[in-house]
C-alpha positions in Angstrom: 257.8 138.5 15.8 254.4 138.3 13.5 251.0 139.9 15.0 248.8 137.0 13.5 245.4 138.0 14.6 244.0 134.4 14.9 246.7 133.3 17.0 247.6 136.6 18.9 244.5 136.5 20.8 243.9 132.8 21.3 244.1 131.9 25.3 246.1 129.2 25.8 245.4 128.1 29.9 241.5 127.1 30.1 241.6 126.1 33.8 244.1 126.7 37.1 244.0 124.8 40.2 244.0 126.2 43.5 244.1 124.3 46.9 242.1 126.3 49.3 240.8 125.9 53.1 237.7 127.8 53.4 235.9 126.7 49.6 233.0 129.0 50.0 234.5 132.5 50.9 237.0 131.5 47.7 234.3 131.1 45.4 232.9 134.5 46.3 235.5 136.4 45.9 235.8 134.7 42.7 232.6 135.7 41.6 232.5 139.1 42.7 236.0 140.2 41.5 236.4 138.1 37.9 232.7 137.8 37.4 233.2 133.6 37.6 229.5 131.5 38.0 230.3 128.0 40.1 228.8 125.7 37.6 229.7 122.0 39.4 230.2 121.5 43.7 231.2 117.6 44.6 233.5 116.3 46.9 235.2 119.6 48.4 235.7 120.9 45.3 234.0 123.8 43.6 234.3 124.7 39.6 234.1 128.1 38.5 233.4 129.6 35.1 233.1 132.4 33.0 230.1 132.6 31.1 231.3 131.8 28.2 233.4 129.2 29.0 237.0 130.5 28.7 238.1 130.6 31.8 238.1 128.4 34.6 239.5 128.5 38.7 238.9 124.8 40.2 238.8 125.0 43.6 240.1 122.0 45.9 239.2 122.3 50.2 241.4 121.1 51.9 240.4 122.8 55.5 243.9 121.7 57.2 246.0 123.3 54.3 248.9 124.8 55.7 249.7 128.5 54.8 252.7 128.6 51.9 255.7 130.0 53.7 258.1 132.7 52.1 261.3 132.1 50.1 259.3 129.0 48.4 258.6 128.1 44.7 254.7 128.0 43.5 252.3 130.8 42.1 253.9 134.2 42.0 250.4 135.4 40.3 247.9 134.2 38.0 247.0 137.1 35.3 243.3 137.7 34.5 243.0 139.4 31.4 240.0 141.6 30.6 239.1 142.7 26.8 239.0 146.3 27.5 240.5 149.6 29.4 237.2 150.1 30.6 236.4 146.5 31.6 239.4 146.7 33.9 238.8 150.1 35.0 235.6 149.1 36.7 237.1 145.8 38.2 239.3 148.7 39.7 236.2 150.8 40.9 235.0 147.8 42.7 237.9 146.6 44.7 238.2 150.3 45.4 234.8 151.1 46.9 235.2 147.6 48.8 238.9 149.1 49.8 240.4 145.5 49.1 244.1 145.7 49.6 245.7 146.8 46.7 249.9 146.4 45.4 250.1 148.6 42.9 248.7 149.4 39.1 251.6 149.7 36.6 251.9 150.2 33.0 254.5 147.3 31.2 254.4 148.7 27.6 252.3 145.9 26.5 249.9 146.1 29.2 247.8 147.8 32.4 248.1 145.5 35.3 246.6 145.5 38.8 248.0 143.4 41.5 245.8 142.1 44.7 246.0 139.0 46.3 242.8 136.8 46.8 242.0 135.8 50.5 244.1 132.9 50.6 246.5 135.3 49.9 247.5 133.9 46.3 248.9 136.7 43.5 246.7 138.0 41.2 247.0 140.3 38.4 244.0 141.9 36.5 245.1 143.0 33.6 243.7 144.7 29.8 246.5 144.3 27.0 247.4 147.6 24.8 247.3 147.4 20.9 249.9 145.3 19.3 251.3 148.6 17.9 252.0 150.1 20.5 254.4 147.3 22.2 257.8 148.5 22.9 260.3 145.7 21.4 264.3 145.9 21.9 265.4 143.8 18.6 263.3 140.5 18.0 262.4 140.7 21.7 259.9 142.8 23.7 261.1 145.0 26.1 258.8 145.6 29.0 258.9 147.8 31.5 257.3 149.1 35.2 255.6 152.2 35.7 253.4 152.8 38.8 250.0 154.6 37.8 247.2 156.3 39.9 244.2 153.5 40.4 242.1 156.2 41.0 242.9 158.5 37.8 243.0 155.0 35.7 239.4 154.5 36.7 238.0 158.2 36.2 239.8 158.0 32.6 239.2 154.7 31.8 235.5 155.1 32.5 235.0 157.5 30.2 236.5 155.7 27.3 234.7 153.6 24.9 232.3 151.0 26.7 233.3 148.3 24.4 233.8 145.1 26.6 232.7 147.1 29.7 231.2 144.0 31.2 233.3 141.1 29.8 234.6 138.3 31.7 238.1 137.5 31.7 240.5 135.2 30.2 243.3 133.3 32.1 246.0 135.4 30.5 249.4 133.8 31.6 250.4 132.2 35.0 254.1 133.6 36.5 255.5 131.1 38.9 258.3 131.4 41.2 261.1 128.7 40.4 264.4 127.5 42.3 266.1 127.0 38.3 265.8 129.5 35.5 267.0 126.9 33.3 265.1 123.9 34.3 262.3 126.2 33.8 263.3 127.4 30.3 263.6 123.7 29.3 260.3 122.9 30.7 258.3 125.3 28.8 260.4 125.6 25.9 261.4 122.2 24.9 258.5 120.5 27.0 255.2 122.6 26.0 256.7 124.5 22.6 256.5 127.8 23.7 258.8 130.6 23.1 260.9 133.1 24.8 259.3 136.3 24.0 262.1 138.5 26.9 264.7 137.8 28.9 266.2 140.8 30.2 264.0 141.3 33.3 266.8 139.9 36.2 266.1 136.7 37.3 263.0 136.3 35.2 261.9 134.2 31.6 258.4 134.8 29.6 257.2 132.3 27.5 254.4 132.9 24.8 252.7 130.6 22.1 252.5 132.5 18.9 252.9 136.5 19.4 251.0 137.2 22.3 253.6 138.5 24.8 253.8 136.0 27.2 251.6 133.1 28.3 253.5 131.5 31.0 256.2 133.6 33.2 259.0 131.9 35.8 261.6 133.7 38.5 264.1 133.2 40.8 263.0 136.4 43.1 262.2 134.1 46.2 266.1 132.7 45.7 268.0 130.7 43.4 267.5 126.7 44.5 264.2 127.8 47.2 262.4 125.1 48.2 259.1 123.4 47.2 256.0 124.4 49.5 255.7 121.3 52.6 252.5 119.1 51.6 249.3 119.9 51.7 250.1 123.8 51.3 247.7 126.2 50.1 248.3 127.4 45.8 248.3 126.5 43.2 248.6 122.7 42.0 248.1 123.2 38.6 246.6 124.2 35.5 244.8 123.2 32.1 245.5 123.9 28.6 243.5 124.8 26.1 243.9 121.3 24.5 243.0 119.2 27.7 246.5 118.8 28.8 246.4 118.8 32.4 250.1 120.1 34.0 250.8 119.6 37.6 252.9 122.0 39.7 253.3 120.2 42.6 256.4 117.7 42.7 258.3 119.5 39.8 256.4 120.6 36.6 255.3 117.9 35.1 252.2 116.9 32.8 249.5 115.3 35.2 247.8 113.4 31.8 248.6 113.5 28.6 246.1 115.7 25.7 243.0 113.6 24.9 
């Protein structure tokens, strides 16, 4: 695998969409924790946006939205990926002083991640990559890892490294989604949106990556081998937008919902 530059740091999902009950206390935790502006409100839906652009969450209301149950397929989490050490150590030191519910900080080799959920209770990973150099690779393939670490000693050391992106927004960095067929999901992003397998010796897991990034799009079999689809009208994700306008819909089997423009 080739570090090009151009390409290694190109986002490739612009938008995900999220069906939600209560629109407005979404869209401020939105704002407040990923530093997202609403820039359009019609119909029940709300668009946020960082401010330059990047990055989108489209939120859908649906007030009678039934909570997704356990042991289903959907979102496992959606990544946010912020350009620094520092720019995700004070994300950190917010959630921290507001003492949101926290999962865990871990290093995987080729990146610090934080995982939270929102109040809708969908994953969510905030997340600052580590230099291409320093990725630990097993062959042609990467080779990442878990290892818990302190959110309190990330933010005291992270905070006093260099400041640059201390305030930038994030990009959508990959979406991980539980699945009921490892395979079925391999041919999906493979074969159906050109991506590659950058590792597949996490149990029960695949990552996919365009290009040399590490991995773009992530699928498991944790909640069971052949679970179920969420019942209708379930709270989650129900899909997501490229970078070229392709517009991919969850729901029903992964399957494009319109075709590039």
């Amino acid at each position: 695998m080739v570090a090009d530059e151009t390409e290694f740091y190109q986002p490739l999902i612009r938008q995900i969409e999220l069906r939600v009950r209560d629109r407005a206390r979404m869209a401020g935790f939105y704002q407040e924790v990923l530093g997202l502006e609403p820039i359009g409100e019609e119909g029940g839906q709300i668009l946020l946006e960082s401010p330059a652009g990047q990055a989108q969450v489209l939120l859908v209301e649906s007030p009678g939205a039934r909570p997704r149950r356990p042991h289903t397929t959907g979102l496992y989490h959606a990544a946010f990926l912020f350009p620094s050490r520092r720019a995700l150590a004070g994300r950190i030191a917010l959630l921290l002083e507001k003492r949101w519910p926290l999962h865990g900080l871990v290093d995987h080799g080729v990146s610090d991640a934080l995982y939270l959920s929102d109040p809708e209770g969908n994953g969510l990973e905030l997340t600052a990559d580590k230099p291409y150099e320093e990725w630990p690779f097993r062959g042609e393939k990467l080779a990442m890892f878990t290892e818990p670490l302190s959110p309190e000693r990330y933010v005291q050391e992270g905070m006093a490294g260099p400041a640059r992106g201390e305030g930038g927004a994030p990009l959508i960095g990959h979406l991980h989604l539980s699945v009921g067929d490892l395979e079925r999901a391999r041919s999906f992003f493979v074969e159906g949106l050109g991506l590659q397998i950058t590792q597949d010796t996490y149990p029960g897991a695949l990552f996919f990556a365009k290009g040399a990034y590490h991995h773009h799009f992530a699928a498991n079999t944790w909640a069971g081998t052949d679970a179920p689809a969420p019942v209708a009208n379930t709270v989650g994700l129900i899909g997501w937008e490229l970078a070229d306008g392709s517009r991919w819909a969850l729901e029903g089997g992964l399957a494009p919902a319109s075709p590039p423009p």
